[in-house]
C-alpha positions in Angstrom: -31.1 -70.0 -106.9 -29.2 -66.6 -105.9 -27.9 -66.3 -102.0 -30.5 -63.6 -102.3 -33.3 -65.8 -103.1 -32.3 -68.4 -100.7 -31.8 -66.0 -97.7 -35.8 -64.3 -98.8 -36.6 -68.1 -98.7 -35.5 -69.3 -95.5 -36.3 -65.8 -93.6 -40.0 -66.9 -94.9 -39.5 -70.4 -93.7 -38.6 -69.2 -90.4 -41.4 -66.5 -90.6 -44.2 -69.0 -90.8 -42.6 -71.5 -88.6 -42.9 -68.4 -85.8 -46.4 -67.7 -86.8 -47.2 -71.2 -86.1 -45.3 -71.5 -82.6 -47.1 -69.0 -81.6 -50.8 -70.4 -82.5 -49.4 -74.1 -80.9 -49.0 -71.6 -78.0 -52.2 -69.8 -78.1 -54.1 -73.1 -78.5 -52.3 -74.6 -75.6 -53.7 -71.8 -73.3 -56.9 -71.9 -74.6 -57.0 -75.6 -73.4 -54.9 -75.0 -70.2 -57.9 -71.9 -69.4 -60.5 -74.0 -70.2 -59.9 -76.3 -68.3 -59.6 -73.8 -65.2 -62.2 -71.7 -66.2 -65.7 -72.2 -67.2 -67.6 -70.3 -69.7 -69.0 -67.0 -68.4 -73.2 -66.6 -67.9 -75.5 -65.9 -71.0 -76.4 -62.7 -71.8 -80.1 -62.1 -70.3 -82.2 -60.0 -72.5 -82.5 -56.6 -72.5 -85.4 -56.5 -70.3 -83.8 -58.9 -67.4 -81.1 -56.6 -67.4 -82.7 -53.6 -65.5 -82.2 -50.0 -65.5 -78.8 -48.1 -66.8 -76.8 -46.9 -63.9 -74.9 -45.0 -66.4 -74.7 -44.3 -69.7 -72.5 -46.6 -72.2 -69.0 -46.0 -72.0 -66.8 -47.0 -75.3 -63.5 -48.8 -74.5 -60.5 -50.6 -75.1 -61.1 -54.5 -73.5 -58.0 -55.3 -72.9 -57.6 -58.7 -72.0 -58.4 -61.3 -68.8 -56.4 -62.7 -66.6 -56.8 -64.8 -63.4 -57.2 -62.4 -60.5 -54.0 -61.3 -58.9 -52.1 -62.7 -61.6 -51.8 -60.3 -64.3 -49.7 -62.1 -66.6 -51.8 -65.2 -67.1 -54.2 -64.3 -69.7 -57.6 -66.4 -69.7 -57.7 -67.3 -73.7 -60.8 -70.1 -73.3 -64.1 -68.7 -74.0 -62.9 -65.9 -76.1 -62.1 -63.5 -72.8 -58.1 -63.1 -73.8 -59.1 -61.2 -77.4 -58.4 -57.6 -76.9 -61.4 -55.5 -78.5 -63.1 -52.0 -79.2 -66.2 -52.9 -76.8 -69.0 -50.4 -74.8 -69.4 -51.2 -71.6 -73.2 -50.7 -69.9 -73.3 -50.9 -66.3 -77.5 -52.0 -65.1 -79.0 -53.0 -62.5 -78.3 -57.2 -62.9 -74.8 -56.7 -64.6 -72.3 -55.6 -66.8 -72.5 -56.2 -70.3 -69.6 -56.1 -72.1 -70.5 -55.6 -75.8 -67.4 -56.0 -77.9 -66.9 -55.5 -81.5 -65.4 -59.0 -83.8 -65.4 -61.2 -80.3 -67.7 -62.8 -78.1 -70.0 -60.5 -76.1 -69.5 -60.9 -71.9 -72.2 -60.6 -69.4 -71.2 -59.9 -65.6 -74.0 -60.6 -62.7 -74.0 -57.5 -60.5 -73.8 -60.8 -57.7 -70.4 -61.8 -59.4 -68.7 -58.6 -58.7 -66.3 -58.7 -56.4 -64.3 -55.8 -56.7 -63.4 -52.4 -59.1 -59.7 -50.9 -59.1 -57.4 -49.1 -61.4 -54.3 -50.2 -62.4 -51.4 -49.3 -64.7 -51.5 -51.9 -66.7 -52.3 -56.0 -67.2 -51.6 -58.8 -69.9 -51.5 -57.4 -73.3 -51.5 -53.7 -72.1 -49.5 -51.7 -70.2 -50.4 -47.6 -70.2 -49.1 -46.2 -67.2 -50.8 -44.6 -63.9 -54.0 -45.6 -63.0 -55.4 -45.7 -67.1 -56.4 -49.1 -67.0 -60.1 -49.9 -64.9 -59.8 -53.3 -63.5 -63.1 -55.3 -62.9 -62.6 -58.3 -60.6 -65.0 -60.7 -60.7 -66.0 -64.6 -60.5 -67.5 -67.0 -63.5 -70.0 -69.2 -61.4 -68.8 -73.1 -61.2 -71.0 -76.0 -62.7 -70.9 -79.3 -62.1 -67.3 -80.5 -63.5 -65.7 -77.0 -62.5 -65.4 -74.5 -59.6 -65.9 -70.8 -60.5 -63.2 -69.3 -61.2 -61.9 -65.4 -60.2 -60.7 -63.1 -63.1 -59.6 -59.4 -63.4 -60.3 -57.7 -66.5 -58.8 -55.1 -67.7 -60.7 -52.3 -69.8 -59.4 -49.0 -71.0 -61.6 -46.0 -71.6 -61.4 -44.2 -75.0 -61.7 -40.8 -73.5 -59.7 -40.3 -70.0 -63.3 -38.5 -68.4 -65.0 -41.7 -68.8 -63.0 -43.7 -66.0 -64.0 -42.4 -63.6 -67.9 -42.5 -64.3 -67.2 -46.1 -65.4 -64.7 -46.5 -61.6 -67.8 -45.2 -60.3 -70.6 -47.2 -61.8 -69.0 -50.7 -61.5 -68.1 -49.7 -57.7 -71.9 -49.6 -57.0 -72.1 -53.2 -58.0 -69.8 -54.2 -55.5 -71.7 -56.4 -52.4 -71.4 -53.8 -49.3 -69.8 -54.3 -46.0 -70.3 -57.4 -44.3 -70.0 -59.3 -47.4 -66.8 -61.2 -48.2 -65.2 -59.7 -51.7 -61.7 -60.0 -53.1 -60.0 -56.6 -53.7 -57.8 -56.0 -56.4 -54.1 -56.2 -56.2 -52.7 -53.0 -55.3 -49.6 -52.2 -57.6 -48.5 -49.4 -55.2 -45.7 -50.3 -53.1 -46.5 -50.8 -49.3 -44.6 -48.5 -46.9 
């Protein structure tokens, strides 16, 4: 064997043994998020969903995270694959349709807030291009419910503030305890 051969050899060695860390890794989250967060509500039919408060916006799902903590990506239940997606905003929800992942259904009740934000785990764009929906996946009996920001960017830059608008009139009204999202401007 050449020191051409061997070098190809052990750069592939040390390729795969990357590629592997990093699905030990990936696993390990999944269990550590799991464990923290249980699986978000079925999808109701299309029916039980009610009327369009607007009308489907494609985007980017992003990734996510805990709320407030936009570096610790949720990776149980299939909510930390980033995803084309359309987003429909109704009467009972949000449904997240995405394309090659599981499909996410928000309850217009589980809403508890709608920001922007410049980025959050997996994607960072700058400004205010990312639309940040905060909201809570209900408990059940070995779990409390859990609070999650997620992070979805619009493919065409008119869209977010139709979608800003259209998850803000989900939010519970005044009088009504809600968690805003984390501001990333800085306080004077």
């Amino acid at each position: 064997m050449t020191t051409t051969q061997s070098s190809i050899a052990v750069l592939a060695v040390l390729f795969v043994g990357i590629l592997l860390a990093m699905r030990w890794g990936w696993r390990r989250r999944e269990a550590r998020t799991g464990a923290a967060v249980p699986a978000p509500p079925l999808i109701p039919t299309e029916a039980d969903r009610g009327a369009l408060r607007c009308p489907p916006i494609e985007v980017i799902y992003v990734s996510s995270t805990m709320a407030g903590d936009w570096l610790d990506r949720v990776v149980a239940h299939d909510l930390g694959v980033r995803a084309a997606a359309t987003v429909s905003v109704h009467e009972a929800g949000v449904l997240l349709a995405r394309r090659g992942a599981t499909d996410v259904f928000v309850p217009a009740s589980q809403v508890h807030g709608v920001g922007r934000a410049p980025g959050i785990a997996g994607k960072y764009v700058g400004g205010e291009g990312l639309v940040v929906l905060t909201w809570e996946v209900p408990g059940t009996a070995d779990r409390g419910p859990a609070l999650l920001d997620t992070g979805l960017r619009t493919r065409r830059r008119a869209d977010r503030e139709a979608l800003t608008a259209a998850l803000t009139s989900l939010v519970p009204t005044v009088g009504t305890p809600t968690t805003p999202v984390a501001s990333t401007e800085e306080q004077p």
